[in-house]
C-alpha atoms as one frame of an Amber mdcrd trajectory, in Angstrom:
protein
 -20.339  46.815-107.582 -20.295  44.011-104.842 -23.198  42.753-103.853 -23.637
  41.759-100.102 -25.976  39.637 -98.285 -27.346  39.689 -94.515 -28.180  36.951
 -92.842 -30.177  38.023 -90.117 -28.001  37.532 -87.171 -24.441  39.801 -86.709
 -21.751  37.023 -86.476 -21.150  37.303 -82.454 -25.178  35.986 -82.253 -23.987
  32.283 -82.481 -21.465  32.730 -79.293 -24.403  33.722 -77.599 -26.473  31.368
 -78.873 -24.398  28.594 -77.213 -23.821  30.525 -73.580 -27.099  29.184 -71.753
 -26.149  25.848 -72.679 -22.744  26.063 -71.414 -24.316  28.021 -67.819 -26.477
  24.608 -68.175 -23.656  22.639 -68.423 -21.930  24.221 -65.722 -24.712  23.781
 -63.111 -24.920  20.579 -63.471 -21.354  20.048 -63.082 -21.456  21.621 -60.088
 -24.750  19.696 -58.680 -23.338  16.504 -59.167 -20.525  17.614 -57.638 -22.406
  18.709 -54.208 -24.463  15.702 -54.073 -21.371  13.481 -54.180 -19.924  15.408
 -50.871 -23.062  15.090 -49.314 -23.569  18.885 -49.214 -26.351  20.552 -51.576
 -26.241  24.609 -50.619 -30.041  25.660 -52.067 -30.830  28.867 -53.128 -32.713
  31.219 -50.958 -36.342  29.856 -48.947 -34.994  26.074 -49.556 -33.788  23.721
 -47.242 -30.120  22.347 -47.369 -29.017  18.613 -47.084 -27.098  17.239 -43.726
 -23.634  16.577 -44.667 -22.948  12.883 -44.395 -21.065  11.469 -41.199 -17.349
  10.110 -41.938 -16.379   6.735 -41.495 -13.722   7.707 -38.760 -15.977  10.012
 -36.899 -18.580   7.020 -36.746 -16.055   4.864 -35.337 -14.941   4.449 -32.085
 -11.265   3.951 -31.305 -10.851   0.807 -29.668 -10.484   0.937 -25.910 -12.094
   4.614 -25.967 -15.378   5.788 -26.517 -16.818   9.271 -28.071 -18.984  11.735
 -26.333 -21.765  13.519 -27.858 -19.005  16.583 -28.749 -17.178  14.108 -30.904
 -14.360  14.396 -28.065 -12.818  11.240 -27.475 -12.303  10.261 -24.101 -10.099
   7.433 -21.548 -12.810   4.709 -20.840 -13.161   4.469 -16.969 -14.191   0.661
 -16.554 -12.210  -0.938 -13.980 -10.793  -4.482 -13.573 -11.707  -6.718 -10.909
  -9.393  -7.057  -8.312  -9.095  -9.853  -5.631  -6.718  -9.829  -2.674  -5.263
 -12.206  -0.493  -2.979 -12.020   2.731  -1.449 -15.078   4.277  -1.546 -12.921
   7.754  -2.131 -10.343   9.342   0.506  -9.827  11.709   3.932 -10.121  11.564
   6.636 -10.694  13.997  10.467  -9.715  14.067  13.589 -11.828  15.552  13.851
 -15.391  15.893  10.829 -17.248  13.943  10.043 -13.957  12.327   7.104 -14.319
   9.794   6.119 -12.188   6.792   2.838 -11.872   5.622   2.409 -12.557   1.708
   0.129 -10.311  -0.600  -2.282 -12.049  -3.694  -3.731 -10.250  -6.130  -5.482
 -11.089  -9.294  -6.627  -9.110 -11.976  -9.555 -10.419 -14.398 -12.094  -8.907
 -16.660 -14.642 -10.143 -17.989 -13.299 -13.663 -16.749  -9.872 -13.153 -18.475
  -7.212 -12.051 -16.772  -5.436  -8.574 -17.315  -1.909  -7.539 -18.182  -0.130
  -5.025 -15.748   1.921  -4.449 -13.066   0.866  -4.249  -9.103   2.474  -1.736
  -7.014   3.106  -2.468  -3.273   3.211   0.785  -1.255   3.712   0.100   2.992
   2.821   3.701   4.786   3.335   5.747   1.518   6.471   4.480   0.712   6.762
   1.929  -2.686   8.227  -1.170  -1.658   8.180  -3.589  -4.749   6.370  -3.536
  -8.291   5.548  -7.236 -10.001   4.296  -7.738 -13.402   0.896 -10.096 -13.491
   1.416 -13.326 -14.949  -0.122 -14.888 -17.517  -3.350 -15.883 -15.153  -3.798
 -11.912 -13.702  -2.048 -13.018 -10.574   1.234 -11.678  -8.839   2.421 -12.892
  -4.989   4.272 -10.003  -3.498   6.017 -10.395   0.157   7.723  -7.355   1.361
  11.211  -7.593   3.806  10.667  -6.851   7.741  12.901  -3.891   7.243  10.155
  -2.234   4.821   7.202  -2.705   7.833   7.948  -0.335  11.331   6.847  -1.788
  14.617   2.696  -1.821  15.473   0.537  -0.616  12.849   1.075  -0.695   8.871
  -1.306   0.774   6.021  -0.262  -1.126   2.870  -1.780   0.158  -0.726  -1.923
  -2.188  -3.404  -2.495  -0.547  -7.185  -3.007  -2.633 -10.127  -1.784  -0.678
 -12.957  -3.721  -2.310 -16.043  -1.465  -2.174 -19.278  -2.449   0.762 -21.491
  -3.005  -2.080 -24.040  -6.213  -2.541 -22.339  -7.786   0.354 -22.134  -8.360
  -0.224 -18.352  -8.787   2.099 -15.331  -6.284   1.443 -12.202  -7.312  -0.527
  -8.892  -6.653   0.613  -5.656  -7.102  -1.884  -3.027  -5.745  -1.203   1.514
  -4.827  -3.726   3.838  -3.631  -3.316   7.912  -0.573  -5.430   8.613   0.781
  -4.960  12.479   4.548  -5.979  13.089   5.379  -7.115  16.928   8.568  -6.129
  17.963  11.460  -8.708  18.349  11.447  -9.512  22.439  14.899  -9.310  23.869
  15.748 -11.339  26.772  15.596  -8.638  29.189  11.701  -7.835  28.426  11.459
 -11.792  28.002  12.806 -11.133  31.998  10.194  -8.599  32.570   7.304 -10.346
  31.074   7.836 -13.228  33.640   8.123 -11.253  36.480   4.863  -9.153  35.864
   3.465 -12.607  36.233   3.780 -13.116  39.807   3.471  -9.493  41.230   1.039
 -10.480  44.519   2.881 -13.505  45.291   3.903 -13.437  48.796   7.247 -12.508
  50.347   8.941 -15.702  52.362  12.373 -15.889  53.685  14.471 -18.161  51.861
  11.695 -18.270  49.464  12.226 -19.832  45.917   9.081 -20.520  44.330   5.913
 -19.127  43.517   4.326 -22.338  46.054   6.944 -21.130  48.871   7.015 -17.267
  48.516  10.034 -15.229  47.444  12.456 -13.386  49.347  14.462 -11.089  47.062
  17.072 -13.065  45.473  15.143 -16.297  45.256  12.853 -14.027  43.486  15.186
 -12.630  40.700  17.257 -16.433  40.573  13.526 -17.663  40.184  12.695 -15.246
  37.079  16.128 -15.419  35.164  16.097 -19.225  35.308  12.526 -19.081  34.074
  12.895 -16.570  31.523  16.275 -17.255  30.098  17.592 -20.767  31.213  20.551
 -18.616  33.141  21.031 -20.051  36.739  21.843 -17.038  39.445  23.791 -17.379
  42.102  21.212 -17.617  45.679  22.803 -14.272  47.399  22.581 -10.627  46.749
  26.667  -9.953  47.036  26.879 -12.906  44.447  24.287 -11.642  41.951  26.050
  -8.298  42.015  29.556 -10.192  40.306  27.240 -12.624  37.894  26.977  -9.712
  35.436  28.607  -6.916  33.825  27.773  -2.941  35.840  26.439  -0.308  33.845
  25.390   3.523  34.442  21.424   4.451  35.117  21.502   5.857  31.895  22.298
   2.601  29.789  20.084   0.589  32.067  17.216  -1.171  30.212  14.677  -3.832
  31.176  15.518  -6.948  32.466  18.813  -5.701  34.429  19.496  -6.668  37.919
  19.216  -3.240  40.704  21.489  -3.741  43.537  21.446  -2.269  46.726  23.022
  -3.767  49.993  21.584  -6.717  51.022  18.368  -6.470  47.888  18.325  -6.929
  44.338  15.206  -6.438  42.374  14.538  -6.289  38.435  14.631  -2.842  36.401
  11.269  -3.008  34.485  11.808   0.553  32.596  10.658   3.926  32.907  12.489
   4.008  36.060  10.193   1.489  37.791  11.163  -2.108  39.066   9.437  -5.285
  40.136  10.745  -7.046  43.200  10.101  -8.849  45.936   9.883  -6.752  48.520
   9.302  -7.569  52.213   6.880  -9.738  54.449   3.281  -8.266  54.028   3.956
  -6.519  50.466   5.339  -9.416  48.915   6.251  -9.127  44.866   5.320  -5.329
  43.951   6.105  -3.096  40.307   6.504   0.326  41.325   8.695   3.106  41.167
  12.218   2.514  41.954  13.522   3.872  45.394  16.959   3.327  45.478  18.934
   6.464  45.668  21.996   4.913  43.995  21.851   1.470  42.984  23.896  -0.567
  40.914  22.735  -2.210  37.553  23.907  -5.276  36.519  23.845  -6.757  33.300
  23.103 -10.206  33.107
C-alpha cells in the first residue's frame, strides 16, 4: 500500500504563480518602448504625450522654406537688378549706332549666377550668362529692332542653385530709319517752301524759278550738280513709271520740273506770286526722272 502525499497546490499552480510577473514584465517592455518613440497611448480618462518632431521635418531645405502644413515651398525673394542703356535711340545706314544693354545681378551685395534673356517686341534676341561680378553687356543687331518704337524685356534668370526668384526689367529703344538720298532731297526742299519765285533765280537770297530751284536742292542735298534747263534735267537721269516713283525724283513737264515729295504731292517752285509751294501734284502725265 503506497502512501501519497499532497502538497497543497495541484502542479499547474506554479505556472500560474509566475504569469503576473511575466504580464509585469511585458508592460514594461512595452512602456519603455513607447517612451523611446515619443508616443505613450494612456488608458482611458488620461492624457497622451505629443509625439516628438523629426529632425528632417524641423529642418528647412536650404533655399526653401516650410509652411505651417509642413508643405515645402519655392522661396519668392528676388535679386536686385540694375540696368543700363548706352542710348536710347538708334539709327540705321551710314553711322548707324546700337544701343548697349547692362545689367547686374547682386544679393545681398554678392553677385548672382544666371543667365539674362534679351527679348525686343516679344521676340528673344540673345541670352548671356552673368559673369563672375553679376554683370552681362548685351547689344542686339539693327536687323533684330523695326523702325520707330521698340519694347525690349530683359529677364534675369537666377541659377536654380540659388534659390532665387526671376527679374523682369522694360526699356523703350526707337530706331530712325536709314535716310536715302531722295528724302535727304526732300528734307531740303521742305526747307524753303515760301521762298519767292524769281526768273533766273538760283538762290534762296535771289528767288527761284523752277530749275534753279531743283539744281539749287540736288546740289545742296547730294553734292550732284544739275544741268540749269528743264529739257536738260529731263536727260540727267534715268525715266521711270508713276508707279516706281519715290521721293526725291525729278517731275517733268514741258518747260517745269519740280520734286516728287510722295503721296502723290510735290514741292516746286512754282510761279511769280506763289513762289516755292508742297502740294498736290497737277500734272496729268509727267515724266519722272531718276537722278
Amino acid at each position: 500500500m503506497s502512501i501519497t502525499h499532497h502538497s497543497g497546490a495541484r502542479p499547474q499552480d506554479a505556472t500560474t504563480a509566475r504569469m503576473p510577473r511575466l504580464r509585469r514584465s511585458t508592460v514594461a517592455i512595452a512602456l519603455s518602448a513607447a517612451l523611446a518613440g515619443g508616443t505613450l497611448v494612456a488608458g482611458a480618462g488620461q492624457a497622451s504625450a505629443a509625439p516628438a518632431p523629426s529632425t528632417a521635418a524641423a529642418t528647412s531645405t536650404a533655399g526653401l522654406s516650410t509652411t505651417g502644413h509642413g508643405l515645402v515651398t519655392a522661396r519668392t525673394s528676388k535679386p536686385v537688378v540694375k540696368v543700363s542703356v548706352s542710348r536710347k535711340t538708334a539709327k540705321q545706314g551710314k553711322g548707324s549706332t546700337r544701343p548697349r544693354f547692362t545689367v547686374q545681378a547682386t544679393k545681398g551685395g554678392d553677385a548672382v549666377k544666371g543667365r539674362v534673356r534679351l527679348f525686343v517686341d516679344g521676340k528673344k534676341v540673345n541670352v548671356k550668362k552673368l559673369n563672375k561680378n553679376g554683370i552681362v553687356r548685351m547689344k542686339p543687331l539693327l536687323k533684330h529692332y523695326d523702325v520707330g518704337k521698340n519694347r525690349i524685356r530683359l529677364t534675369v534668370v537666377p541659377a536654380k542653385s540659388t534659390g532665387l526668384a526671376k527679374v523682369k526689367k522694360h526699356r523703350t529703344i526707337r530706331v530712325k530709319a536709314k535716310q536715302t538720298s531722295g528724302a535727304k532731297v526732300v528734307q531740303v526742299a521742305n526747307r524753303y517752301v515760301g521762298y519767292r519765285y524769281s526768273y533766273g533765280g538760283t538762290s534762296p537770297s535771289s528767288g527761284f524759278d523752277c530749275s534753279g530751284f531743283t539744281s539749287y536742292v540736288y546740289k545742296k542735298a547730294t553734292g550732284k550738280n544739275l544741268p540749269r534747263t528743264t529739257s536738260a534735267q529731263k536727260r540727267a537721269g534715268k525715266a521711270v513709271s508713276r508707279s516706281q516713283a519715290r521721293p526725291g525724283d525729278i517731275v517733268y513737264t514741258p518747260g517745269h520740273v519740280s520734286i516728287y515729295a510722295g503721296n502723290g504731292k510735290i514741292i516746286e517752285s512754282a510761279r511769280p506770286g506763289v513762289g516755292v509751294v508742297k502740294r498736290k501734284m497737277w500734272q496729268d502725265n509727267p515724266t519722272f526722272v531718276r537722278v
